[in-house]
N, C-alpha and C positions, 0 to 999 in steps of 0.2 A: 625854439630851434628843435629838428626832431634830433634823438639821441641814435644816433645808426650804431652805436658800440651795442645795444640788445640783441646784431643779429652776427656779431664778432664771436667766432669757433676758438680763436690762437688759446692752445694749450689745451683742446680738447681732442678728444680720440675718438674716432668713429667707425662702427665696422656694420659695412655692407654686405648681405649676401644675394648672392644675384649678381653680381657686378662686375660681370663680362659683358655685357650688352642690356640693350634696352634702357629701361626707366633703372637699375641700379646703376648702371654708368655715369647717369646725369646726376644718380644723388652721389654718387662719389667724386664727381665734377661741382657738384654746389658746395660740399663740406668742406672740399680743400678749396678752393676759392674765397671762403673766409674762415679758412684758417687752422681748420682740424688737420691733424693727420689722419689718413685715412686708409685701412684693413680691408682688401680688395677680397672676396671668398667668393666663388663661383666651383662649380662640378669639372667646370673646363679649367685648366691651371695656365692653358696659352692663353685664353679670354680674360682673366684673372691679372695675369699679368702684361696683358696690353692694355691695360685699364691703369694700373698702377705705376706702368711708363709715362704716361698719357700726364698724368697729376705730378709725375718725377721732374718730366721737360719741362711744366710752369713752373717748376721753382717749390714745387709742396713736396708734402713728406708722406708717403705711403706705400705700403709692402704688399705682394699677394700669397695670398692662400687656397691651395686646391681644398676643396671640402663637398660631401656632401650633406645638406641640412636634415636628412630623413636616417641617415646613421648616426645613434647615437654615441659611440665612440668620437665618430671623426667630430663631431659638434664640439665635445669635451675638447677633442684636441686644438681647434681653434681659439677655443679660447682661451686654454692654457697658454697658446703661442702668441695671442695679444696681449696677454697680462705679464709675457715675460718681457714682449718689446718694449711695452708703453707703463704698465704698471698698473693700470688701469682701463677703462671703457665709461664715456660721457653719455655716446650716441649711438644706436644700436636703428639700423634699419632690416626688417624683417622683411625682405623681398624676393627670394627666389620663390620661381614657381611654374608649375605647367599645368597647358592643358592638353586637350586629346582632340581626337575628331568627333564630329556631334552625332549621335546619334539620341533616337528616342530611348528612355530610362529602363523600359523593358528591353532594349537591345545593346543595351550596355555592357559589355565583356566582363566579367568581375575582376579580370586584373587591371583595367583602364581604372576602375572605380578605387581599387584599391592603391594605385599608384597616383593620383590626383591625390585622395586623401593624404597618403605620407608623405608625399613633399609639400604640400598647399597647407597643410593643418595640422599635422605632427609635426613638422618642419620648423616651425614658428615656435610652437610650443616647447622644443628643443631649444632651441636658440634662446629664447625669451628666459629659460630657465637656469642658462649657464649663463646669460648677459645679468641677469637680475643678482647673480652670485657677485658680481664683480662690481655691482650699482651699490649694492646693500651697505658697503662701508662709506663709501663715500655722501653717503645720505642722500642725491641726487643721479640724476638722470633721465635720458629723455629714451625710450621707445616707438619707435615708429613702423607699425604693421602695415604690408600694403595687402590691404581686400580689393575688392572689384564691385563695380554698381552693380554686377550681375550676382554681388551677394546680398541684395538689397529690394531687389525686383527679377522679374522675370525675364530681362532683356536680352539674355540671349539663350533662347532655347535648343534645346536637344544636348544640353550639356549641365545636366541635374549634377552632375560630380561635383563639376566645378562650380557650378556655385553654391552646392552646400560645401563645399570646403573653404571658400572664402566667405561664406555667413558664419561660419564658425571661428572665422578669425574677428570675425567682429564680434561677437561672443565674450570672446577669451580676451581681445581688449578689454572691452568694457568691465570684466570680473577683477583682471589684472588691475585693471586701475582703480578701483575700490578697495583692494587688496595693501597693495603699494603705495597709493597716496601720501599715505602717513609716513613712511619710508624715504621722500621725496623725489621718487620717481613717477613719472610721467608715464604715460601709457596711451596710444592714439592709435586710430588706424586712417589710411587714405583708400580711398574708392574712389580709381578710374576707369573710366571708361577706354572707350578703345583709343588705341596709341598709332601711330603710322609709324615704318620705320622699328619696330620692333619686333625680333624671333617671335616672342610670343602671341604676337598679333598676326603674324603672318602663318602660325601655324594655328590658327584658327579655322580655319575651311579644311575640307577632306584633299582637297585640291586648288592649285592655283586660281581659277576661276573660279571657285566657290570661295575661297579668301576675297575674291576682289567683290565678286557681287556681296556678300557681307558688309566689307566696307560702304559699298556703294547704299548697302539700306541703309546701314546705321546714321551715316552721314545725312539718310533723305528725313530721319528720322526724329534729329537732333536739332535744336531751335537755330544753334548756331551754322548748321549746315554743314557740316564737315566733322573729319576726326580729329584729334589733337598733336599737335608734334613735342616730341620727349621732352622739348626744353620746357617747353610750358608749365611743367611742374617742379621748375626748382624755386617758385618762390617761394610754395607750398612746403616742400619737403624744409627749404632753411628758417621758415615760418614755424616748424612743428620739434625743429631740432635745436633751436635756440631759445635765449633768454626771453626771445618776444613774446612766446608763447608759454610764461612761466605759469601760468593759472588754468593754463586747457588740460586737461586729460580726458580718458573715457569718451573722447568725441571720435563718429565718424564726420570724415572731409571728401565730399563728393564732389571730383572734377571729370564734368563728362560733359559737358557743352548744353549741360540741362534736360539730357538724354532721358533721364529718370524723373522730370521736373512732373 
């Protein structure tokens, strides 16, 4: 008989950032669906907490927090104010992030460049290091960084920023989880490809029409023929945050419909 209790959260605590919209929504929508409470943190505090109503009405337990991942104060302060509610943190999804309009690498503005890296990659690095504070007693936990296939390969061009700041978080995974192993914390990252349906997907073109013909290559691009919808990665993310996956760490998880195949 399969054992479905390995992918059972009840009694675990989980804190998302990013999780006003997009793919952090769906992972704060998979946590509390079996079982975790769930630490809503987004930049927006209205998106923040129409996320943590959202998880209130089924019947879960989860609070929000305005924050931003690239100030190192406010990071502290999130966490201080998870560990005051809960006492602890299980599961840590390291997801806010932007990007910009594309342009070629010599025409890069130097504050675009500069502001990709601090929230895409010091971001993480923050967060990773105040969640890693709060993991360390309890001998366990799970990390879950989200990178980009575009920090993997070349797939979406005129946006050298951004994917050297999501290559970096695959980096900083994989050091992390060599690091912490023995600690028993887990450390992973996810590599998606493009998403439909989400801000950050949709601010991908300089303009609405350069957004959609994007989509329209990347989809002519991809074996599967199309782009992904948000849900499609909650088996992944309850996959990387539970018991099931008690022996993975240091892995990147590439879901892009083979885009990068």
């Amino acid at each position: 008989m399969t054992d479905r209790k390995i992918f059972d959260l009840s009694g675990r605590v989980s804190l998302v950032t990013g999780a006003g919209s997009g793919l952090g929504r769906v992972f704060c929508e998979a946590m509390a669906e079996y079982g975790s409470a769930v630490v809503c943190v987004d930049i927006n505090g209205d998106w923040a907490k129409d996320t943590a109503s959202m998880i209130k009405d089924k019947g879960g337990t989860s609070f929000a927090i305005k924050g931003d991942v690239s100030n190192q104060r406010e990071v502290k302060r999130v966490f201080e104010e998870t560990h005051e509610a809960f006492g602890r943190l299980d599961i840590l999804f390291n997801n806010a992030g932007v990007t910009a309009k594309g342009a070629r690498l010599h025409e890069i503005p130097y504050d675009h460049w500069e502001r990709i890296i601090r929230i895409d990659l010091t971001g993480v690095f923050l967060c990773m290091q105040e969640g890693i504070r709060l993991m360390l007693p309890q001998k366990k936990g799970s990390i879950i960084n989200t990178s980009s296939a575009a920090g993997l390969s070349a797939v979406l061009p005129y946006r050298s920023h951004y994917s050297a700041a999501k290559a970096g978080v695959i980096s900083l995974t994989k050091v992390a989880a060599r690091e912490y192993g023995p600690d028993g914390i887990r450390v992973n990252a996810i590599a998606p490809g493009m998403f439909a349906g989400t801000r950050l997907g949709e601010s991908a073109g300089s303009t609405k029409e350069q957004a959609k013909e994007l989509v329209s290559r990347v989809s002519a691009e991809t074996p599967l023929r199309r782009v992904a919808e948000p849900s499609e990665i909650k088996g992944l993310a309850l996959y990387l945050a539970s018991d099931a996956s008690s022996y993975v760490t240091g892995s990147v998880f590439v879901i892009d419909g083979g885009h990068t195949a």
